[in-house]
N, C-alpha and C positions, 0 to 999 in steps of 0.2 A: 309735240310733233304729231303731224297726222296721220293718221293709219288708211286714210284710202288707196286702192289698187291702182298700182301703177303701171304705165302704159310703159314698156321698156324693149329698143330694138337691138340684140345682142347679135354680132357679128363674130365671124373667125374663116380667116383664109383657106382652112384645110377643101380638100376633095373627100380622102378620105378618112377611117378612122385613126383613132392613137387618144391618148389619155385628154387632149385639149379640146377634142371634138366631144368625147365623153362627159366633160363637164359640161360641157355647154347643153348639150341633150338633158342630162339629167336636171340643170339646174331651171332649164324651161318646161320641163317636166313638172317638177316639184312646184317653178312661180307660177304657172295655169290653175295648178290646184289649189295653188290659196288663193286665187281670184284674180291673178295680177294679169293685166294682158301684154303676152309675147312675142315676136315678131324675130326671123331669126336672119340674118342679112349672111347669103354665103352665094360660092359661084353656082352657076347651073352645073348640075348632074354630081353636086356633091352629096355627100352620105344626110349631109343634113335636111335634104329637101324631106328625105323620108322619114328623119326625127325629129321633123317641125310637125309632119303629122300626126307622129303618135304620141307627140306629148299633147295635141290639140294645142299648136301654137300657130301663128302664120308665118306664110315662108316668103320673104325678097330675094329669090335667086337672080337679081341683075349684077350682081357686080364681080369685077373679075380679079379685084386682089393680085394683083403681078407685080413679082419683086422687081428690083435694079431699075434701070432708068427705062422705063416704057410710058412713052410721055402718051398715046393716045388710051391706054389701058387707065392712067390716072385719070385723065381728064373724062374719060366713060366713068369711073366711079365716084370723081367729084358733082358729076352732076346727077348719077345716080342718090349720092348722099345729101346733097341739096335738095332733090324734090323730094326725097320721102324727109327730111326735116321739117322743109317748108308745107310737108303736106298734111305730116300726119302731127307734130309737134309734142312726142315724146317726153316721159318726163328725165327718161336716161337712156344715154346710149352708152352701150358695154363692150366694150373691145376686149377682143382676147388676143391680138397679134402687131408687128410693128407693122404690115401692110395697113388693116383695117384702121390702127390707129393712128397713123399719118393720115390717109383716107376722111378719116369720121373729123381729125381735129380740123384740118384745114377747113373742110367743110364748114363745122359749126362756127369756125374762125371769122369766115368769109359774110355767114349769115348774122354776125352780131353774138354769138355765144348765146343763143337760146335756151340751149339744150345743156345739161348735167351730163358731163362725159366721163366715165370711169372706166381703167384700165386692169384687169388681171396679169397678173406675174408669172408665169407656170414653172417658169423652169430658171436652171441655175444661169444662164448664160448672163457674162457681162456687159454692162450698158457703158457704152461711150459717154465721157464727162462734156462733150461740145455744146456750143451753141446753140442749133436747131435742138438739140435733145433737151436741154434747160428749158428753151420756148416750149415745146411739146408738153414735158413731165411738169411744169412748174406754172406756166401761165393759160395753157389750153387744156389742159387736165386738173379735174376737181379732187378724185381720190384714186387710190392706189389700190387692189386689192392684193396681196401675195401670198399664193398657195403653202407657206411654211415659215415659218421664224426667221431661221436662218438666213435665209436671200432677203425677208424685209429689213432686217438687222445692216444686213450689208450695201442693200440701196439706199436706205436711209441716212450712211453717212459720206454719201456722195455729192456734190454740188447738183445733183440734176434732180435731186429727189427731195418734196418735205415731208420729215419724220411724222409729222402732225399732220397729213392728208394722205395716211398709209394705214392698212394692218394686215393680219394674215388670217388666213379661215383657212386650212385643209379642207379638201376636196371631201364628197361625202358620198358613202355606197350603199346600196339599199339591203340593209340588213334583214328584209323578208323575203328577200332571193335566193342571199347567200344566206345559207342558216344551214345547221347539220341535217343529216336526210339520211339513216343507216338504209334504205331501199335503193337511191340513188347511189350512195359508195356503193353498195352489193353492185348493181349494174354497170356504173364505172369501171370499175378494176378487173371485172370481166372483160369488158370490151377493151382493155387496154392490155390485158393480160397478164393480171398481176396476183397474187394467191395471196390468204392468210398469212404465209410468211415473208412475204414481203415489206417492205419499207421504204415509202417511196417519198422522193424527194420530188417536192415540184416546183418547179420555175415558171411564171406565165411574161412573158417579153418579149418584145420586138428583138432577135436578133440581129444586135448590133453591139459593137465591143461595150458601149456604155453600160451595157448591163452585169457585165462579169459573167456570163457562162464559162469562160476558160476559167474562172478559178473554182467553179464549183465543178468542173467535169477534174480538174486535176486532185481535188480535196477525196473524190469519188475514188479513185484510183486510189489513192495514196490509203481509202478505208476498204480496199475491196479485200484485200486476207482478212481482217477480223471482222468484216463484217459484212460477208457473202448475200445477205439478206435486202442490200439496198440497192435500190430499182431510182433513175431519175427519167421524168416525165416533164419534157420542155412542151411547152405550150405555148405557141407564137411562131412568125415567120419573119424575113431580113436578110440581106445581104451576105448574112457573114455564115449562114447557114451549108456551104461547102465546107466553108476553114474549119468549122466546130465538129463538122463530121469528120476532117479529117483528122484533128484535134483526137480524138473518140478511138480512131487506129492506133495511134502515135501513144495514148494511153495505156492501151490495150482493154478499152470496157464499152465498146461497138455495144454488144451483147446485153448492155444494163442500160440503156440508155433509148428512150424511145422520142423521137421526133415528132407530135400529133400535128404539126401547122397549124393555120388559123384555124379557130372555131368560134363561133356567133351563140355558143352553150356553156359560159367558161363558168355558170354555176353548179351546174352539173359533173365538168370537169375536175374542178376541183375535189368535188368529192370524193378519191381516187389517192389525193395526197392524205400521207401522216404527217409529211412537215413541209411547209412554204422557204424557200431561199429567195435571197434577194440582195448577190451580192454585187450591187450596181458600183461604178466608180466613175459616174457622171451624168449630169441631168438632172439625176432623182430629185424630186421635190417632194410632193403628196402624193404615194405611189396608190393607187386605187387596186391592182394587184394585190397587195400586200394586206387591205384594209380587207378586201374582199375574204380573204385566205383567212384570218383574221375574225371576220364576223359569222364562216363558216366552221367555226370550233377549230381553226388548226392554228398548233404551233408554229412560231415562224421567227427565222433565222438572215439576220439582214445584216450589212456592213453600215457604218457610219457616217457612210456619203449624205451630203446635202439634208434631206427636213426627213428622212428615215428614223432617225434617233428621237423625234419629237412625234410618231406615232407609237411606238413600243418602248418601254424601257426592261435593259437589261437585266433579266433573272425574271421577269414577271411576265410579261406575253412572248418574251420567246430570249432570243440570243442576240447580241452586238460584236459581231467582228470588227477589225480594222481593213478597211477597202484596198480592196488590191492587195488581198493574203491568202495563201493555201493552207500553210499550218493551221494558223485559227480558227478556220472554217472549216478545218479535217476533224479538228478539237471539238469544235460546237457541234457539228452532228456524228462525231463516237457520242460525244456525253449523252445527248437525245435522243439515240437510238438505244442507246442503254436503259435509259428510264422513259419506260410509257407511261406512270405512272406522273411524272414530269412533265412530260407532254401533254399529256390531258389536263392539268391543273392549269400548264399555260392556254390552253386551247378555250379551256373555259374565262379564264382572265381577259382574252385576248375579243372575245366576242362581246364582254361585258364592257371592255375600252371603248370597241367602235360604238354600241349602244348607249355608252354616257357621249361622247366625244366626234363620233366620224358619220354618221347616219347621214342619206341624202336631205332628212325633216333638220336637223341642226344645222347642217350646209347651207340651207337657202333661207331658214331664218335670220342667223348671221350675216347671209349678202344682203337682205333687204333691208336690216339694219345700216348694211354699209350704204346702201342706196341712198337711204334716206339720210345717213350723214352728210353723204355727197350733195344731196340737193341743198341742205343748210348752208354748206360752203357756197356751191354755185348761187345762191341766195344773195350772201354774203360779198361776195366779190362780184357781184354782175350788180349790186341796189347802187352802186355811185361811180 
């Protein structure tokens, strides 16, 4: 197989950020650095126009990705997709969404299947067994990539999907970011205002039900007589950021509970935590939060939704609850707040996981590997 640099145009419908725009950034990050050249296809005045520049990648903000039936939005992006096919003649295009992937397939459809077309999986959502989705997944698509196990396990035994033009790579976080920093905690916890005796539990997520904050604000309650000591530090903003605060009354632990909103410093941030939660009950795939928490020396405490369980295993980088529980999650952090000594063994465990297994350098090896599977295939099935 050849190892020369490939020319690859990666798309994604987002405006702005969340874990799918994240990958995508980081993974054109990392393919620039090993020589490959990347081109990043997303709408104007999205988040990506300005992390096309700092990974040194180039940016096609022509297209405009719009769901449901917008017939003149399509046809802008189909022929958006046609000329940079026909112009620059890529060795892969990589879709990260059903917009861009409808988008890209027809296109390259239309032009003869030139082009090695590969699609990312992010998340748990189910795919329709139909027709159009069979043609898409099966004869205009070469490979499959899927951010965790469990959802390639599960598309794989669907009629729309082949098991043999699939695999999974977790997402990967740059573990020279997030690393332990005792100057950085120092200044954290000050600024968030948290003392030596404190134990502070942190959450980083979009507030929104999928993530479980109600059950970690109710687990909080239910530890506050014995253990007057723990502080929880949400990180993130969403929707549901009334309910949770109302939620925080209704508790009765307003008082333990600090709100920070978005922040663009969440290496920093973290620093501030003794222990990462993460008890998602939908979505979760390859939670880059949790990997993050993780590679910054902390213990971390997660429910067993979706590809969660295939970053951490239970008793060694941290804890596994059952999703959508209060008791076992009240359980696992008495136990961990009881031993620091516990904590710190996982913390350490937990950093040496992502350094064998989750790093952004392993992430994007692994894709180009898939890459270059992909072109074998598209090889394969486009020579007769």
């Amino acid at each position: 197989m050849t190892s020369k640099p490939l020319d690859i145009l990666m798309t994604d419908p987002h405006l702005q950020g969340g874990g799918q725009v994240r990958y995508v950034a980081n993974l054109a990050r990392q393919l620039t650095g090993m020589g490959h050249s990347v081109t990043l296809g997303c709408k104007p005045g999205s988040v990506l126009v300005d992390r096309a520049r700092e990974a040194g990648a180039a940016c096609h903000d022509r297209f405009l990705f719009r769901g449901g039936l917008r017939p003149y939005a399509w046809l802008h992006d189909l022929a958006a997709s046609r000329r940079f096919i026909r112009t620059r003649r890529p060795d892969v295009l990589h879709v990260s969404g059903s917009q861009d992937h409808w988008i890209c397939g027809i296109a390259n459809r239309i032009l003869g299947r030139p082009v090695c077309l590969v699609r990312t999986r992010h998340n748990t959502y189910p795919v329709k067994d139909h027709l159009p989705n069979r043609i898409l997944n099966l004869s205009w698509t070469d490979y499959q990539i899927v951010v965790c196990n469990v959802v390639r396990e599960t598309l794989a035994r669907q009629r729309a999907f082949d098991a043999q033009h699939m695999c999974s790579i977790h997402n990967g976080v740059d573990a020279d970011v997030f690393r332990p920093d005792a100057d950085a905690r120092r200044r954290a916890r000050a600024e968030f205002g948290y003392g030596p005796e404190h134990l502070v539990c942190g959450i980083a997520a979009r507030l929104v039900e999928a993530k479980g904050h109600q059950f970690l604000f109710r687990a909080v309650a239910q530890l506050r007589a014995a253990h007057p000591e723990l502080r929880v530090l949400v990180l993130g903003q969403g929707a549901k950021e009334p309910t949770l605060r109302g939620l925080l009354e209704e508790c009765g632990i307003t008082d333990l509970v600090r709100f920070a909103g978005f922040r663009d410093d969440m290496a920093y941030c973290t620093q501030a935590f003794d222990l990462g939660v993460q008890p998602s009950i939908d979505c979760d795939t390859s939670s880059f939060s949790l990997k993050e928490q993780m590679a910054a020396q902390k213990p971390v405490i997660a429910s067993d939704y979706g590809g969660l369980t295939e970053i951490i295993s239970d008793g060694v980088e941290g804890l596994v609850v059952p999703a959508g529980t209060i008791e076992p999650l009240a359980e696992a952090i008495g136990a961990l707040a009881r031993e620091p000594a516990r904590r710190a063994a996982m913390g350490k465990a937990g950093r040496e996981r992502v350094l064998r297994d989750f790093t952004v350098q392993v992430f994007a090896a692994r894709t180009v590997d898939a890459y270059r599977r992909a072109i074998e295939i598209h090889h394969e099935r486009t020579a007769h």
